[in-house]
C-alpha positions in Angstrom: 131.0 128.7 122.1 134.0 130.0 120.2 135.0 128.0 117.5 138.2 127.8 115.6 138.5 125.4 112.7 142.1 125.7 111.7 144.3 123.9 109.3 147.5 124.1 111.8 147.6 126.7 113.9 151.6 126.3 114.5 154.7 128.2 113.5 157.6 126.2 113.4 159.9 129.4 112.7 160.5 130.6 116.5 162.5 133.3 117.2 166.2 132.4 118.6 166.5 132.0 121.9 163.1 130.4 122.4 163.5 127.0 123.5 160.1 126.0 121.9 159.4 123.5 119.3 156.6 125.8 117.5 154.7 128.9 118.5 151.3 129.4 117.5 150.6 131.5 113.9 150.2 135.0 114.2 148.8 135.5 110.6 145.7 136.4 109.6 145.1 137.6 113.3 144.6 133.9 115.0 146.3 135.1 118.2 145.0 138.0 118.5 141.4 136.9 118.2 142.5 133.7 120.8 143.6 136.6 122.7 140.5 138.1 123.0 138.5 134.9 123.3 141.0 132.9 126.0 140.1 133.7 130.0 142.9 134.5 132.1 144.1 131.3 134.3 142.1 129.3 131.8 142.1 125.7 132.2 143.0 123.6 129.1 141.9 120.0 127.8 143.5 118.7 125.0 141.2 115.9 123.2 143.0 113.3 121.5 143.1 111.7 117.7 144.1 108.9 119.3 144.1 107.6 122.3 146.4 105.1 122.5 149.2 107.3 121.8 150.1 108.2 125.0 153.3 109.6 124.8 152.4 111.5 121.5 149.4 113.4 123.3 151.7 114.1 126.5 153.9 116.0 124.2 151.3 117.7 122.2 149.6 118.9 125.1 153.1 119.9 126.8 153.7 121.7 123.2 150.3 123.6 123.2 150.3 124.9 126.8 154.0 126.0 125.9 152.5 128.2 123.4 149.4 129.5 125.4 151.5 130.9 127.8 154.6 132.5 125.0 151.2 134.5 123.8 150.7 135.5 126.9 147.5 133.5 127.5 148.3 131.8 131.4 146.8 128.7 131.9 145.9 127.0 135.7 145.7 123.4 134.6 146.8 120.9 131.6 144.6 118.3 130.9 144.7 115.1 128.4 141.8 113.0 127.5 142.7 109.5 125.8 141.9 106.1 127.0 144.1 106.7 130.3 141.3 109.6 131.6 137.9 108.5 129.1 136.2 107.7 132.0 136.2 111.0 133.4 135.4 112.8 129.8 132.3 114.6 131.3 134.2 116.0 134.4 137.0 117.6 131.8 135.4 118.9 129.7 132.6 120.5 132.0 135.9 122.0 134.2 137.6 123.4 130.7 137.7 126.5 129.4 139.4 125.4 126.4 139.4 122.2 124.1 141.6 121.1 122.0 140.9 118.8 119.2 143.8 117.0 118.1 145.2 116.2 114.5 145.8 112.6 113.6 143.7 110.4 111.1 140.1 111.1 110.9 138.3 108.2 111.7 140.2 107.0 114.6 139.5 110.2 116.0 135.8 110.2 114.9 135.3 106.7 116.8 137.0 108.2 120.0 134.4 111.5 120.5 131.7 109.0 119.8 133.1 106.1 122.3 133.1 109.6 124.8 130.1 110.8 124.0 131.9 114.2 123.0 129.2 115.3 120.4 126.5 115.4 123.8 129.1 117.2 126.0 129.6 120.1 123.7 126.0 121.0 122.9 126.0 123.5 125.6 130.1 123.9 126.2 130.3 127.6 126.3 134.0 127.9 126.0 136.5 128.0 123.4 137.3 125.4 121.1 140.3 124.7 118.9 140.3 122.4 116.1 143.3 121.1 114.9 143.3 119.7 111.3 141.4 115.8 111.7 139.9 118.1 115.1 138.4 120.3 112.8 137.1 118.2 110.1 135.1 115.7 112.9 133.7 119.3 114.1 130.8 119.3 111.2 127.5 117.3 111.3 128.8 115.3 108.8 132.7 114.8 108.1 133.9 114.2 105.2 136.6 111.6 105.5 138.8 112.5 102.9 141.1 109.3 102.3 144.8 109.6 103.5 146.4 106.2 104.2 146.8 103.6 101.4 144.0 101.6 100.6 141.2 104.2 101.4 140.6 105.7 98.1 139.7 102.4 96.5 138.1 100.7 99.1 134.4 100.2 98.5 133.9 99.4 102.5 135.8 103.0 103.3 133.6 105.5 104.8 133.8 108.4 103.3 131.3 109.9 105.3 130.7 110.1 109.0 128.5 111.8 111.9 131.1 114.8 113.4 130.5 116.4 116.9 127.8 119.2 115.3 129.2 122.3 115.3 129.1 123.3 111.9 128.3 122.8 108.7 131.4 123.7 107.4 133.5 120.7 106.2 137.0 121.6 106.2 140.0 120.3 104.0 143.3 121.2 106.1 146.7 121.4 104.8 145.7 122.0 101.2 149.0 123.6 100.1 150.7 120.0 101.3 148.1 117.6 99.9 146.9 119.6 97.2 149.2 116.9 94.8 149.0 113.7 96.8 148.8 110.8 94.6 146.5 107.9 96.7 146.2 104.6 95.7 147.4 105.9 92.3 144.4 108.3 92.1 144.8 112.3 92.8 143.3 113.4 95.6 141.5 115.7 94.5 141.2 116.3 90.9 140.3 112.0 91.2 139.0 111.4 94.5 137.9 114.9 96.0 136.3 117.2 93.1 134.1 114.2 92.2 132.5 113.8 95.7 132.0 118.2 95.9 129.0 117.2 93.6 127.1 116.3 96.9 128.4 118.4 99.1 130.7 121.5 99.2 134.4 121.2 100.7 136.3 124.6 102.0 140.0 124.1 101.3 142.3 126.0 103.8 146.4 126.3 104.0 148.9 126.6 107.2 147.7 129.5 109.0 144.2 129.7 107.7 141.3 129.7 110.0 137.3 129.8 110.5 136.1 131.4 114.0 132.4 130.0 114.2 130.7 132.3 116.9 127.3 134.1 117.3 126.0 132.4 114.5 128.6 133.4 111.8 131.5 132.1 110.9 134.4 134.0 108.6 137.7 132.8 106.8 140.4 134.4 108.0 143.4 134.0 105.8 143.4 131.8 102.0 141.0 129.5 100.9 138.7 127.4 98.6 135.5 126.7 98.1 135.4 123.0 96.0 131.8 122.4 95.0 130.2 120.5 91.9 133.8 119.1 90.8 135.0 123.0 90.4 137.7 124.7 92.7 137.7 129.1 93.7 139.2 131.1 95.8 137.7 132.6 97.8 139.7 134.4 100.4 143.5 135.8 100.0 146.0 135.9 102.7 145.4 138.7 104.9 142.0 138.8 104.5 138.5 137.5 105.9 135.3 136.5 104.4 132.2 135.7 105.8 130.7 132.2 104.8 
Protein backbone atom coordinates (compact mmCIF):
# COMPACT_ATOMS: atom_id res chain seq x y z
CA UNK A 1 0.00 0.00 0.00
CA UNK A 2 0.76 3.63 -0.54
CA UNK A 3 -0.31 5.76 1.96
CA UNK A 4 -0.83 9.47 2.03
CA UNK A 5 -2.02 11.08 5.23
CA UNK A 6 -2.58 14.66 4.16
CA UNK A 7 -3.96 17.67 5.92
CA UNK A 8 -5.76 18.92 2.40
CA UNK A 9 -4.29 18.09 -0.42
CA UNK A 10 -6.21 21.00 -2.52
CA UNK A 11 -5.17 24.29 -4.13
CA UNK A 12 -7.82 26.58 -4.38
CA UNK A 13 -5.50 29.11 -6.47
CA UNK A 14 -6.01 27.62 -10.13
CA UNK A 15 -4.57 29.15 -12.84
CA UNK A 16 -7.13 31.37 -15.13
CA UNK A 17 -8.81 29.69 -17.55
CA UNK A 18 -9.24 26.50 -15.62
CA UNK A 19 -12.71 25.97 -14.96
CA UNK A 20 -11.86 23.97 -11.75
CA UNK A 21 -12.90 24.64 -8.30
CA UNK A 22 -9.35 23.43 -6.79
CA UNK A 23 -6.37 21.52 -8.17
CA UNK A 24 -4.48 19.40 -6.07
CA UNK A 25 -1.08 20.98 -4.14
CA UNK A 26 1.97 20.77 -5.85
CA UNK A 27 4.23 21.60 -2.75
CA UNK A 28 6.37 19.66 -0.97
CA UNK A 29 6.30 17.20 -4.09
CA UNK A 30 2.56 15.58 -3.37
CA UNK A 31 1.93 15.30 -7.13
CA UNK A 32 4.82 14.29 -8.15
CA UNK A 33 5.08 11.45 -5.73
CA UNK A 34 1.02 10.61 -6.63
CA UNK A 35 2.50 10.68 -9.99
CA UNK A 36 4.71 8.10 -9.50
CA UNK A 37 2.43 6.01 -7.27
CA UNK A 38 -1.10 6.34 -9.49
CA UNK A 39 -1.55 3.48 -12.46
CA UNK A 40 -2.53 4.71 -15.71
CA UNK A 41 -6.45 4.27 -16.33
CA UNK A 42 -6.72 3.80 -12.60
CA UNK A 43 -9.97 3.30 -11.21
CA UNK A 44 -11.00 5.54 -8.24
CA UNK A 45 -13.31 5.16 -4.99
CA UNK A 46 -13.90 7.88 -3.03
CA UNK A 47 -14.98 6.69 0.76
CA UNK A 48 -17.19 8.95 2.40
CA UNK A 49 -17.26 10.98 6.05
CA UNK A 50 -20.64 10.72 5.74
CA UNK A 51 -22.79 8.93 4.12
CA UNK A 52 -25.82 10.55 4.08
CA UNK A 53 -24.61 13.40 2.33
CA UNK A 54 -25.26 12.43 -0.94
CA UNK A 55 -25.02 15.35 -2.98
CA UNK A 56 -21.88 16.57 -1.01
CA UNK A 57 -19.88 13.21 -1.87
CA UNK A 58 -21.20 13.40 -5.63
CA UNK A 59 -19.46 16.71 -5.87
CA UNK A 60 -16.39 15.80 -4.02
CA UNK A 61 -15.77 12.89 -5.98
CA UNK A 62 -16.72 14.91 -9.28
CA UNK A 63 -14.06 17.56 -7.76
CA UNK A 64 -11.18 14.89 -7.10
CA UNK A 65 -11.42 13.00 -10.43
CA UNK A 66 -11.29 16.66 -11.99
CA UNK A 67 -8.05 17.01 -10.44
CA UNK A 68 -6.61 13.37 -11.18
CA UNK A 69 -6.91 13.89 -14.64
CA UNK A 70 -5.56 18.20 -14.66
CA UNK A 71 -2.24 16.23 -13.26
CA UNK A 72 -2.32 14.13 -15.81
CA UNK A 73 -3.30 10.97 -13.86
CA UNK A 74 -6.37 9.38 -16.32
CA UNK A 75 -8.74 7.62 -14.51
CA UNK A 76 -11.34 4.59 -16.13
CA UNK A 77 -14.05 4.80 -13.48
CA UNK A 78 -15.44 7.07 -10.55
CA UNK A 79 -16.81 5.49 -7.72
CA UNK A 80 -18.68 6.65 -4.36
CA UNK A 81 -19.20 4.61 -1.35
CA UNK A 82 -21.94 5.97 1.16
CA UNK A 83 -25.15 4.46 2.31
CA UNK A 84 -26.52 4.43 -1.51
CA UNK A 85 -23.52 1.67 -2.56
CA UNK A 86 -22.48 0.13 1.43
CA UNK A 87 -23.60 -2.98 0.35
CA UNK A 88 -21.31 -3.41 -2.25
CA UNK A 89 -18.15 -2.03 -0.06
CA UNK A 90 -16.08 -5.22 -0.70
CA UNK A 91 -16.59 -5.27 -4.53
CA UNK A 92 -15.22 -1.42 -4.61
CA UNK A 93 -12.79 -1.44 -2.98
CA UNK A 94 -11.36 -4.86 -4.19
CA UNK A 95 -11.86 -3.27 -8.03
CA UNK A 96 -9.96 0.18 -6.90
CA UNK A 97 -6.81 1.20 -7.45
CA UNK A 98 -7.23 4.27 -5.45
CA UNK A 99 -9.20 5.29 -2.18
CA UNK A 100 -10.16 8.19 -1.07
CA UNK A 101 -10.92 8.95 2.48
CA UNK A 102 -13.00 11.80 2.83
CA UNK A 103 -12.84 14.88 5.31
CA UNK A 104 -15.92 15.55 7.43
CA UNK A 105 -16.22 15.03 11.31
CA UNK A 106 -14.31 12.29 12.76
CA UNK A 107 -16.58 10.07 14.36
CA UNK A 108 -19.25 9.94 11.96
CA UNK A 109 -16.78 8.84 9.66
CA UNK A 110 -15.12 6.39 12.14
CA UNK A 111 -18.70 4.70 12.64
CA UNK A 112 -19.15 4.40 8.78
CA UNK A 113 -15.61 2.27 7.98
CA UNK A 114 -16.62 0.17 10.97
CA UNK A 115 -20.49 -0.33 9.79
CA UNK A 116 -18.36 -1.37 6.29
CA UNK A 117 -16.06 -3.35 7.64
CA UNK A 118 -13.30 -0.98 5.94
CA UNK A 119 -10.54 -1.70 8.53
CA UNK A 120 -10.73 -5.83 7.23
CA UNK A 121 -10.88 -4.73 3.53
CA UNK A 122 -7.66 -2.79 3.57
CA UNK A 123 -5.43 -5.32 5.39
CA UNK A 124 -4.17 -6.54 2.19
CA UNK A 125 -5.44 -3.46 -0.39
CA UNK A 126 -2.25 -3.06 -2.29
CA UNK A 127 -3.13 0.18 -3.84
CA UNK A 128 -2.92 3.72 -3.15
CA UNK A 129 -4.62 5.50 -0.52
CA UNK A 130 -5.40 9.07 0.14
CA UNK A 131 -6.46 10.40 3.33
CA UNK A 132 -8.13 13.53 3.47
CA UNK A 133 -8.08 15.40 6.86
CA UNK A 134 -10.90 13.25 9.31
CA UNK A 135 -9.69 10.33 6.34
CA UNK A 136 -6.41 10.50 7.64
CA UNK A 137 -6.87 10.78 11.35
CA UNK A 138 -9.39 7.44 11.31
CA UNK A 139 -6.24 5.83 9.34
CA UNK A 140 -4.28 5.04 12.78
CA UNK A 141 -4.93 2.07 15.19
CA UNK A 142 -6.24 4.39 17.42
CA UNK A 143 -7.62 7.93 16.41
CA UNK A 144 -7.52 10.55 18.33
CA UNK A 145 -10.78 12.39 18.08
CA UNK A 146 -9.80 15.76 18.68
CA UNK A 147 -13.13 17.70 19.63
CA UNK A 148 -14.46 20.11 16.87
CA UNK A 149 -18.31 20.76 17.25
CA UNK A 150 -19.65 22.47 20.50
CA UNK A 151 -20.13 20.40 23.31
CA UNK A 152 -17.22 17.88 22.71
CA UNK A 153 -14.58 19.29 24.70
CA UNK A 154 -16.53 19.23 27.91
CA UNK A 155 -18.46 16.28 27.56
CA UNK A 156 -17.54 13.51 29.86
CA UNK A 157 -19.50 10.80 27.49
CA UNK A 158 -17.21 12.24 24.32
CA UNK A 159 -14.90 9.82 22.94
CA UNK A 160 -11.87 11.05 22.60
CA UNK A 161 -10.45 7.97 21.47
CA UNK A 162 -11.42 5.46 18.86
CA UNK A 163 -10.26 2.16 16.97
CA UNK A 164 -9.09 3.68 13.18
CA UNK A 165 -8.73 1.37 10.05
CA UNK A 166 -4.83 0.28 11.12
CA UNK A 167 -2.57 1.72 8.95
CA UNK A 168 -0.45 3.61 11.13
CA UNK A 169 0.56 4.69 14.09
CA UNK A 170 0.73 8.05 13.25
CA UNK A 171 -2.08 10.18 14.63
CA UNK A 172 -2.41 13.14 12.64
CA UNK A 173 -3.80 16.74 13.53
CA UNK A 174 -4.85 18.41 10.06
CA UNK A 175 -5.27 21.89 9.31
CA UNK A 176 -3.16 23.11 12.21
CA UNK A 177 -2.48 26.66 10.78
CA UNK A 178 -6.60 27.06 10.86
CA UNK A 179 -7.35 25.53 14.19
CA UNK A 180 -4.19 26.20 15.81
CA UNK A 181 -6.40 29.17 17.84
CA UNK A 182 -9.94 27.68 17.98
CA UNK A 183 -11.55 28.48 21.17
CA UNK A 184 -14.05 25.15 22.02
CA UNK A 185 -16.48 25.18 24.51
CA UNK A 186 -14.50 28.20 25.91
CA UNK A 187 -11.39 26.05 26.19
CA UNK A 188 -8.26 26.27 23.61
CA UNK A 189 -7.88 23.58 21.62
CA UNK A 190 -4.82 22.85 22.19
CA UNK A 191 -2.94 24.70 24.71
CA UNK A 192 -6.44 23.38 26.96
CA UNK A 193 -7.74 20.45 25.42
CA UNK A 194 -4.90 19.02 23.01
CA UNK A 195 -1.36 19.47 24.88
CA UNK A 196 -2.94 17.91 27.96
CA UNK A 197 -3.97 14.56 26.27
CA UNK A 198 -0.03 14.51 24.25
CA UNK A 199 0.84 13.16 27.78
CA UNK A 200 -0.45 9.64 26.65
CA UNK A 201 0.16 9.74 23.39
CA UNK A 202 2.07 11.84 20.74
CA UNK A 203 0.07 14.01 18.06
CA UNK A 204 1.93 15.12 14.60
CA UNK A 205 0.54 18.56 13.76
CA UNK A 206 0.52 19.20 9.87
CA UNK A 207 -0.61 22.53 7.78
CA UNK A 208 -2.39 22.83 4.02
CA UNK A 209 -0.14 21.09 1.82
CA UNK A 210 1.71 18.93 4.28
CA UNK A 211 1.82 15.28 3.92
CA UNK A 212 3.01 11.65 5.34
CA UNK A 213 3.56 8.91 2.42
CA UNK A 214 3.49 5.63 4.69
CA UNK A 215 5.12 2.86 2.32
CA UNK A 216 7.60 -0.04 2.73
CA UNK A 217 7.58 0.31 6.23
CA UNK A 218 8.54 4.08 6.58
CA UNK A 219 6.85 6.86 6.55
CA UNK A 220 8.34 10.65 6.01
CA UNK A 221 6.88 14.28 6.41
CA UNK A 222 6.99 16.00 3.54
CA UNK A 223 6.35 19.65 4.02
CA UNK A 224 5.88 21.60 7.88
CA UNK A 225 5.02 20.06 10.98
CA UNK A 226 4.78 19.26 14.71
CA UNK A 227 5.45 16.79 16.88
CA UNK A 228 3.01 17.60 20.29
CA UNK A 229 4.01 15.09 22.95
CA UNK A 230 3.98 15.34 26.99
CA UNK A 231 1.97 18.87 26.80
CA UNK A 232 5.11 20.33 24.70
CA UNK A 233 4.92 21.45 20.89
CA UNK A 234 8.38 21.27 18.00
CA UNK A 235 8.87 21.49 14.82
CA UNK A 236 9.92 19.26 13.29
CA UNK A 237 9.91 19.61 9.58
CA UNK A 238 10.03 23.15 7.50
CA UNK A 239 8.32 23.69 4.31
CA UNK A 240 10.16 22.25 1.56
CA UNK A 241 11.50 19.60 3.34
CA UNK A 242 11.06 15.84 4.53
CA UNK A 243 11.78 13.94 7.54
CA UNK A 244 11.58 10.52 8.32
CA UNK A 245 9.38 9.62 11.39
Amino acid sequence: MHLFLTSSPCNDDVPAGVELPCIFNEENGFVVNLCDRVPPNAHLLVIAADPLAFDGNDEMADTFAACFEYHGMQLASVDVCDARTENWTEDLVYGSDVIILGGGHVPTENAFFQRIGLRDLLEDYEGVVIGISAGSMNCASIVYAQPELPGEAVDPAYQRYLSGLGLTDIMVLPHYQKVKDVIIDGLRLYEDVTYGDSHDNPFLAIVDGSYVLVENGTSVLFGEGYCIENGEIEQICEPGCAVEL
